[in-house]
Backbone as numpy.savetxt, mean C-alpha at the origin, in Angstrom:
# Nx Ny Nz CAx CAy CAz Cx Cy Cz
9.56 -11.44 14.01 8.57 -12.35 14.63 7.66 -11.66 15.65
8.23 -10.72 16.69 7.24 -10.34 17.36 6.05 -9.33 16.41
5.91 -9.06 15.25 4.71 -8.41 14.72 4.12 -9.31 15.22
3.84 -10.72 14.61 2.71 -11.59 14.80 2.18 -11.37 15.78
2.60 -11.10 17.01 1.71 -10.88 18.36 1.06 -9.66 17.81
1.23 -8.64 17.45 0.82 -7.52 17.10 -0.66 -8.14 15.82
-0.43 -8.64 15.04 -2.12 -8.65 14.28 -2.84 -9.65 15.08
-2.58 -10.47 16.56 -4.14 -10.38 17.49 -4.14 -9.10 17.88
-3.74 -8.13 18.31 -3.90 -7.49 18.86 -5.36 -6.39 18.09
-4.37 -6.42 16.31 -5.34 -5.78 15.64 -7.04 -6.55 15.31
-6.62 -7.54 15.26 -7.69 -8.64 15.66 -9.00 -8.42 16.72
-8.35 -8.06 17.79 -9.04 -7.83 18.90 -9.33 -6.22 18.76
-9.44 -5.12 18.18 -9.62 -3.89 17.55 -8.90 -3.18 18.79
-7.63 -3.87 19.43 -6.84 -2.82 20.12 -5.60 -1.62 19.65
-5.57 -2.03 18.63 -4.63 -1.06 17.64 -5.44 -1.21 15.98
-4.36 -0.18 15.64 -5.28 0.37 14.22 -5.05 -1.24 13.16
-5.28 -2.06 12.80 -4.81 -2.72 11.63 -3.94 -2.55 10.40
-3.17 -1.99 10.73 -2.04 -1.36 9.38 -0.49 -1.19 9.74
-0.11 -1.62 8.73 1.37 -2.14 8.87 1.99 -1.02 7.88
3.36 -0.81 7.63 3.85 -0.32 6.96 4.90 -0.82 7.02
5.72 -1.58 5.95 6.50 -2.78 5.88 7.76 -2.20 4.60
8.81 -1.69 4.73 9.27 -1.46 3.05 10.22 -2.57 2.83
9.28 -3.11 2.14 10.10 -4.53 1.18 11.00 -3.85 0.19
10.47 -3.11 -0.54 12.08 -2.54 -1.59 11.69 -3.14 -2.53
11.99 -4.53 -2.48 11.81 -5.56 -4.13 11.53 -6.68 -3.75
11.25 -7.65 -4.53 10.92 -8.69 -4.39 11.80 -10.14 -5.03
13.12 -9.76 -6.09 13.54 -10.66 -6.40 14.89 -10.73 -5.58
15.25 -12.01 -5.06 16.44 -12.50 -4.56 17.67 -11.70 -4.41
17.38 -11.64 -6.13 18.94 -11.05 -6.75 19.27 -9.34 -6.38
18.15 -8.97 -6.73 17.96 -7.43 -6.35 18.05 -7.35 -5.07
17.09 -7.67 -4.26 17.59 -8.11 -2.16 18.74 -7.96 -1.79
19.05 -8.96 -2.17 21.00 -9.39 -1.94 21.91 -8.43 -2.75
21.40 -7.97 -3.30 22.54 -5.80 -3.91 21.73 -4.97 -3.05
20.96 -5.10 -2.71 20.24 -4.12 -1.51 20.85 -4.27 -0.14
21.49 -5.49 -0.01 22.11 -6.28 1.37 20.47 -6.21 2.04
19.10 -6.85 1.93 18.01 -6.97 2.46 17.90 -8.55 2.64
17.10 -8.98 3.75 16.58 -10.15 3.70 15.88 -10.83 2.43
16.13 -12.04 1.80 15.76 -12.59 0.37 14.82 -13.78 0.42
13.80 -13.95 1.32 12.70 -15.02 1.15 11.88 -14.40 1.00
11.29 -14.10 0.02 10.30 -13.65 -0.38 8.60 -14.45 0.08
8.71 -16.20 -0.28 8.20 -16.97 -0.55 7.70 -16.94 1.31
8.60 -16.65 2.08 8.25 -16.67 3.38 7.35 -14.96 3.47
7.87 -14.35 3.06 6.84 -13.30 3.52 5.77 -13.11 2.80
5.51 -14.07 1.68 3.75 -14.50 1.28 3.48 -15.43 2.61
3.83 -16.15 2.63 3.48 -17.14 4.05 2.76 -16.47 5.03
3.82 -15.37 5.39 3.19 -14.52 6.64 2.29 -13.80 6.79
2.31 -13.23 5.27 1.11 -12.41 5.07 -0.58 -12.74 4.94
-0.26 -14.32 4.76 -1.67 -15.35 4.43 -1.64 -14.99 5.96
-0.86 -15.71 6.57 -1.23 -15.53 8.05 -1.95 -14.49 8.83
-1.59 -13.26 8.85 -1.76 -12.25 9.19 -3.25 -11.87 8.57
-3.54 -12.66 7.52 -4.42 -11.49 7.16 -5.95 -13.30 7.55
-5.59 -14.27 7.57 -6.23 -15.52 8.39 -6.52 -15.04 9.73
-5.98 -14.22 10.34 -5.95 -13.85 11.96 -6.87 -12.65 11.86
-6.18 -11.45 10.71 -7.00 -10.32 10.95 -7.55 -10.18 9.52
-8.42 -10.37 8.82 -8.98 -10.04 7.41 -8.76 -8.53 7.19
-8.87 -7.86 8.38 -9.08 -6.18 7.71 -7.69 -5.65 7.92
-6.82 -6.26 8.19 -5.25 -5.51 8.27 -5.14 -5.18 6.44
-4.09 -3.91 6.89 -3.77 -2.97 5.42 -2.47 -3.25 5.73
-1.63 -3.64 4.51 0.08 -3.61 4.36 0.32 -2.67 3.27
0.81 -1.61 3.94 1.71 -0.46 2.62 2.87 -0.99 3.19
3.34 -0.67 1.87 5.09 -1.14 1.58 5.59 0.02 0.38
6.72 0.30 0.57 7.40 0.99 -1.24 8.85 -0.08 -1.86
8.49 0.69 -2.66 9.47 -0.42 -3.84 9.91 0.49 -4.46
11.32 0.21 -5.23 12.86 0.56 -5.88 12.44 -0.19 -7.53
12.35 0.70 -8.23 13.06 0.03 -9.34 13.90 0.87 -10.15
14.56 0.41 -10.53 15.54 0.61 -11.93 16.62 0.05 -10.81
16.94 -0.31 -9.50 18.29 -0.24 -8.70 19.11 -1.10 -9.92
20.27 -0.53 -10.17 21.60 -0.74 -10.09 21.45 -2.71 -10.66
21.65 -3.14 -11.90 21.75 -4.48 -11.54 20.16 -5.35 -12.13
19.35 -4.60 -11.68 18.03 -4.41 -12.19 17.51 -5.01 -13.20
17.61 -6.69 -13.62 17.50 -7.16 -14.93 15.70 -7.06 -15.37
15.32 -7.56 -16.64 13.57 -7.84 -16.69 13.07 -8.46 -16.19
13.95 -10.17 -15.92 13.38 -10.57 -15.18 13.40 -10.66 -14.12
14.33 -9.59 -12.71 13.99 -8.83 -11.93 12.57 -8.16 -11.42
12.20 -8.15 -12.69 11.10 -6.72 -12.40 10.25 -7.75 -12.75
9.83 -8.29 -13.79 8.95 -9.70 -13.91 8.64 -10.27 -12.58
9.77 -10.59 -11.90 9.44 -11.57 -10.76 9.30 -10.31 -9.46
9.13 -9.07 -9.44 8.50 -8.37 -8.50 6.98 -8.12 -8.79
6.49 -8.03 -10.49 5.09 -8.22 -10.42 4.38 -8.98 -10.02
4.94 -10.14 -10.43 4.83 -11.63 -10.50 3.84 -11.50 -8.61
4.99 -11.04 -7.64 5.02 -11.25 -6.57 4.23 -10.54 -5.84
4.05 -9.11 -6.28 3.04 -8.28 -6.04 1.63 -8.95 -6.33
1.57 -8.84 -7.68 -0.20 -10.35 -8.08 -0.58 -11.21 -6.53
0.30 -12.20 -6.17 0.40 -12.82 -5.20 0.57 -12.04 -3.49
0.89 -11.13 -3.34 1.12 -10.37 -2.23 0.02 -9.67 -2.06
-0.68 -9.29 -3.38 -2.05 -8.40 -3.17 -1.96 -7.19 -1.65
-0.75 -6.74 -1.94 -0.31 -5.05 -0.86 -1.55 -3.97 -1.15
-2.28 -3.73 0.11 -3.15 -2.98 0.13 -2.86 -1.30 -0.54
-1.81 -1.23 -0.06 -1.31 0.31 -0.16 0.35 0.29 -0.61
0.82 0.40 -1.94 2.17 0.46 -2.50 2.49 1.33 -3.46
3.89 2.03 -2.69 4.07 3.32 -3.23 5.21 2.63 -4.46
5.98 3.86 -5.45 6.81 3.21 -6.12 7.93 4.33 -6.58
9.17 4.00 -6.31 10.29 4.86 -6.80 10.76 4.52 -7.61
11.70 5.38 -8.37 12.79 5.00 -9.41 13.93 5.41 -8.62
15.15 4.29 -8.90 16.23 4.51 -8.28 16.98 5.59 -8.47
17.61 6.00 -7.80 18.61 7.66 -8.46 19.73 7.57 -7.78
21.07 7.45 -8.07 22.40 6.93 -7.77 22.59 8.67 -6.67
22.17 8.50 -5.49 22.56 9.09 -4.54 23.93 9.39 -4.34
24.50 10.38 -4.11 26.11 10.78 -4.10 26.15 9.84 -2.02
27.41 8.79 -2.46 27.83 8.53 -1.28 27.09 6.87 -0.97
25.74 6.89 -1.33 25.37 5.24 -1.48 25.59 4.15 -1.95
26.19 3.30 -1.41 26.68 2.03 -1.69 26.25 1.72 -2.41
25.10 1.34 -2.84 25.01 1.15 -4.24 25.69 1.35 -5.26
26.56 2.33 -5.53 27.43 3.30 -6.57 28.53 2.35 -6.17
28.86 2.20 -5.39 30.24 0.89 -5.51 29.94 -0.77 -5.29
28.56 -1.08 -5.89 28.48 -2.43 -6.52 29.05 -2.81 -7.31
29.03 -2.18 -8.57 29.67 -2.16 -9.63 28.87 -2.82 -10.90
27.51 -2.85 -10.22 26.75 -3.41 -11.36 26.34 -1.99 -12.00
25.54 -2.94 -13.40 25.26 -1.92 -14.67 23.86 -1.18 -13.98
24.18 0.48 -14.35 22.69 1.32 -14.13 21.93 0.84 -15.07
20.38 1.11 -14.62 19.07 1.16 -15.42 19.16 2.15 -16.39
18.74 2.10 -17.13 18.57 3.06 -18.30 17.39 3.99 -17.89
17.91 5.65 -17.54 16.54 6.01 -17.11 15.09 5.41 -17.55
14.96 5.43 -19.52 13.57 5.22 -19.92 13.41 3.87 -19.43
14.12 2.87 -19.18 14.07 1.59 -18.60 12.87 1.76 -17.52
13.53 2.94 -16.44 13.36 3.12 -15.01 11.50 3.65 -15.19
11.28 4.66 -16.08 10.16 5.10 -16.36 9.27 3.87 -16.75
9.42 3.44 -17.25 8.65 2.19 -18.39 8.16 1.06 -17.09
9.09 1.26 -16.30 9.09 0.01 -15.16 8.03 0.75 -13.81
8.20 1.69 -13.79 7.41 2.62 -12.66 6.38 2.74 -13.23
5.66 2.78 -14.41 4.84 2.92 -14.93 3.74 1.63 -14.91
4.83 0.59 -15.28 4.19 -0.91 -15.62 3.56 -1.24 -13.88
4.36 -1.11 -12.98 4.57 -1.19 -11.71 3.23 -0.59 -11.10
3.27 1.06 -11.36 1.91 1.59 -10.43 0.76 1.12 -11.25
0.41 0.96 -12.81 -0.77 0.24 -12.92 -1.44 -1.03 -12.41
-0.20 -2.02 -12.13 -0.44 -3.49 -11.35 -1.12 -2.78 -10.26
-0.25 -1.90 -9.17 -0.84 -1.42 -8.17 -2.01 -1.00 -8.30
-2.18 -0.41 -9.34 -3.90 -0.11 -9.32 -5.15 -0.55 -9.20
-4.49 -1.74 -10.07 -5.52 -2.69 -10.02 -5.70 -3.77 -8.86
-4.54 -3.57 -8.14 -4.72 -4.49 -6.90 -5.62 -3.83 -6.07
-5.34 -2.33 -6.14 -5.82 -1.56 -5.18 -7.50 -1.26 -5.33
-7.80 -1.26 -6.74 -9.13 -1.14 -6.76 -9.87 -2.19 -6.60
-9.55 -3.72 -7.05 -9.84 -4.49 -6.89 -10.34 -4.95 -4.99
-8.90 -4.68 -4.38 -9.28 -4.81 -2.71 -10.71 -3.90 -2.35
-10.48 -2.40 -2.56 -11.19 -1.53 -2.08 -13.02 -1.87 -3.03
-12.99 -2.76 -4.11 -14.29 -2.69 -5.08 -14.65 -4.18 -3.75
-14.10 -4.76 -3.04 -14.55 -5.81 -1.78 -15.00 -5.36 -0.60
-14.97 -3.84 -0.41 -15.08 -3.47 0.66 -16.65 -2.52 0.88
-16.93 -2.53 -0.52 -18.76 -1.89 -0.93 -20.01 -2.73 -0.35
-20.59 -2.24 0.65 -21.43 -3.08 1.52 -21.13 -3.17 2.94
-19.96 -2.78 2.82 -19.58 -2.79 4.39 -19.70 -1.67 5.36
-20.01 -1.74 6.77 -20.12 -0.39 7.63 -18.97 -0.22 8.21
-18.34 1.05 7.88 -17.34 0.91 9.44 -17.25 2.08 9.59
-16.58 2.86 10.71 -15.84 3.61 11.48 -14.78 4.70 10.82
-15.44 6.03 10.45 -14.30 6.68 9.80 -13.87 8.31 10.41
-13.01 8.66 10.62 -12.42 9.77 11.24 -12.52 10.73 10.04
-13.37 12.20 10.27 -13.36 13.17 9.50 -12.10 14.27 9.11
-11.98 14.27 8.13 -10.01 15.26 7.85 -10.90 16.30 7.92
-11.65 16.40 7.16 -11.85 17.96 6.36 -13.56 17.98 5.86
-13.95 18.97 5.59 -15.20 19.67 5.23 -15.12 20.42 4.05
-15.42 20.00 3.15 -15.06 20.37 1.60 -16.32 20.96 1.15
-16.50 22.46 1.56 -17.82 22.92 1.41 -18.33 23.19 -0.42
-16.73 23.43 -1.33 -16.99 23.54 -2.71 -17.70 22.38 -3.26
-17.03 20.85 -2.60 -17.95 19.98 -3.43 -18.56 19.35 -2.60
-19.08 20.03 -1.60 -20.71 19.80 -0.41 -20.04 18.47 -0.01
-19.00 17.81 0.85 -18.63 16.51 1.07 -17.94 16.60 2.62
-18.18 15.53 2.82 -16.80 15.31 4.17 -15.67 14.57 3.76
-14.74 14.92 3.85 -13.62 14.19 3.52 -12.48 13.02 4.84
-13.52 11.81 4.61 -12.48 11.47 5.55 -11.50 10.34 5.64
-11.58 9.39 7.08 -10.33 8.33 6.66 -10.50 7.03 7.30
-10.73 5.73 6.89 -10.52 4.75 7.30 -9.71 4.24 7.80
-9.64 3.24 8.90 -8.68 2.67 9.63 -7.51 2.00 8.89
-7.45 1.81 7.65 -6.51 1.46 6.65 -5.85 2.75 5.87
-6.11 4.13 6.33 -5.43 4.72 5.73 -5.04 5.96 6.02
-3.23 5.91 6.26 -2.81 6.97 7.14 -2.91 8.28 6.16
-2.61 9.41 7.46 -3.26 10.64 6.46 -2.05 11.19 5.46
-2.78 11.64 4.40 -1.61 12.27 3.64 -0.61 11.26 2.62
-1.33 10.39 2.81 -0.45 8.79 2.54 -1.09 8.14 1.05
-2.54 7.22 2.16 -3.23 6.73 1.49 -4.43 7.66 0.96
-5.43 6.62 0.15 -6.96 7.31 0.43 -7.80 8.10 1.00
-8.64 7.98 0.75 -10.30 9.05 1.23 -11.06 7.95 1.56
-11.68 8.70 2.11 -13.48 8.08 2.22 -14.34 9.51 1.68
-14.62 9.83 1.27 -15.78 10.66 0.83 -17.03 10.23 1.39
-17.53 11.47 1.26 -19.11 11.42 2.28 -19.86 12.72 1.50
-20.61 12.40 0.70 -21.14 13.49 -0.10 -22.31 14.25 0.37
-22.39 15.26 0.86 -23.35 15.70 1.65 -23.89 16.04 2.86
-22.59 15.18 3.60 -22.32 15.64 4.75 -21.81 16.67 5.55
-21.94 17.71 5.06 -21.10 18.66 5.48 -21.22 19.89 6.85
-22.20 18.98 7.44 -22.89 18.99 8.88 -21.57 18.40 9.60
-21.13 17.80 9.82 -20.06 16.81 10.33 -18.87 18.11 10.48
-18.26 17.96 11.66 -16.90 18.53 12.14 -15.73 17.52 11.95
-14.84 17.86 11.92 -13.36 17.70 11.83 -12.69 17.01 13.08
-13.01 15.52 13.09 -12.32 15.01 14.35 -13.56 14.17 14.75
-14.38 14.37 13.92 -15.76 13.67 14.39 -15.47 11.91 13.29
-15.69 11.30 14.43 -15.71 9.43 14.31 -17.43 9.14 13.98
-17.63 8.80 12.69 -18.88 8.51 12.33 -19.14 6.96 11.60
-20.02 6.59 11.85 -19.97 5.27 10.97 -20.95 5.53 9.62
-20.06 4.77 8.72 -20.74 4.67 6.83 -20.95 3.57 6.33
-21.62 3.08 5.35 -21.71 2.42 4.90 -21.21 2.75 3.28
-20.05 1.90 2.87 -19.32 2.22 1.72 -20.24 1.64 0.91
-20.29 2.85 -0.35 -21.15 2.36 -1.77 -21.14 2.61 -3.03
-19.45 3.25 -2.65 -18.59 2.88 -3.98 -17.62 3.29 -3.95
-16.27 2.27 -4.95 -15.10 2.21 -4.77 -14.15 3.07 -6.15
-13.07 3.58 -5.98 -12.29 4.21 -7.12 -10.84 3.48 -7.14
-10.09 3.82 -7.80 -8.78 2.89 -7.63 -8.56 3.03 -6.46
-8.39 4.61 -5.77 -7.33 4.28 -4.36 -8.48 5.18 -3.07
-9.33 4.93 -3.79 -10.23 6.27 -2.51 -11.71 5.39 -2.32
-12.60 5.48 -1.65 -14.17 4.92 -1.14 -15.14 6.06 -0.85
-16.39 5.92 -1.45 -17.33 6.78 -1.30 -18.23 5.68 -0.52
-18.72 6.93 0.74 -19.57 6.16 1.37 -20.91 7.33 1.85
-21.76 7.03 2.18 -22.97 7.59 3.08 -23.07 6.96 4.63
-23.69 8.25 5.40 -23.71 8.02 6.71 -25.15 7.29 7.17
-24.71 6.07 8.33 -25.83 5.24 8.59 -26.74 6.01 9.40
């Protein structure tokens, strides 16, 4: 509960807007073999909220599949939930029976590796499309971006929006800028989007 105080805060542009939240999964059943909190339906709730208060907050989260137990419609009802969660930034693992993790003494049935592949696969394309979809909303807009790097081979600045930590998420690209130093805060106007990265020009 105390985040919520935290997105006025991002609200009011006193901290960065970005969360990093690891939900794991999204169905009940899977939660509860994870021993994780299982309302899902409440943390869509919160997230309407959060993002009613602050529109430009980013939620990365990562997610588990194949865990241990792992039925289809398991994984059904984590897409399902993702569609509806619309997570700015979501990474995705396949489970791997760690020597010593509880998991291994559930006693439920393993994923079938190709299971595990097939599902990570199905999984990061949803993500993709959530992700390009958010970022193809964000073309037209000016904001505020911190320079990584100076990419003199393909004449660009390479940098980073307030939604995206380094090494993590995305780019901003800046084609032509290559006047610009490293640490330098410039404002762009984004004017075009890729699945997980933004090309913009300087105002």
């Amino acid at each position: 509960p105390h985040v919520d105080d935290v997105i006025e805060l991002m609200a009011e542009g006193k901290i960065l807007p970005y969360l990093d939240i690891p939900f794991q999964h999204a169905s009940p059943t899977v939660l509860k073999s994870m021993r994780r909190p299982a309302n899902q339906e409440k943390v869509l709730e919160r997230l309407v909220k959060w993002r009613n208060i602050c529109p430009d907050i980013a939620i990365r989260s990562t997610f588990i599949v194949g865990f241990p137990g792992e039925t289809d419609a398991d994984f059904e009802y984590l897409l399902h939930w993702m569609k509806e969660a619309r997570i700015e930034r979501a990474g995705c693992f396949k489970y791997e029976p760690v020597t010593g993790a509880k998991a291994n003494d559930l006693g439920l049935p393993q994923v079938p590796d190709a299971v595990k592949a097939e599902r990570y696969e199905r999984f990061m394309e949803v993500q993709q499309q959530i992700s390009a979809e958010v970022l193809q909303g964000k073309i037209g807009r000016e904001i505020n971006v911190l320079v990584d790097e100076i990419d003199l081979e393909n004449e660009e600045a390479v940098a980073r929006a307030p939604w995206d930590a380094p090494e993590i998420d995305g780019n901003v690209f800046i084609p032509g800028a290559t006047n610009l130093k490293v640490g330098d805060m410039v404002k762009v106007k984004i004017v075009d989007a890729e699945e997980y990265d933004l090309v913009a020009e300087l105002v």
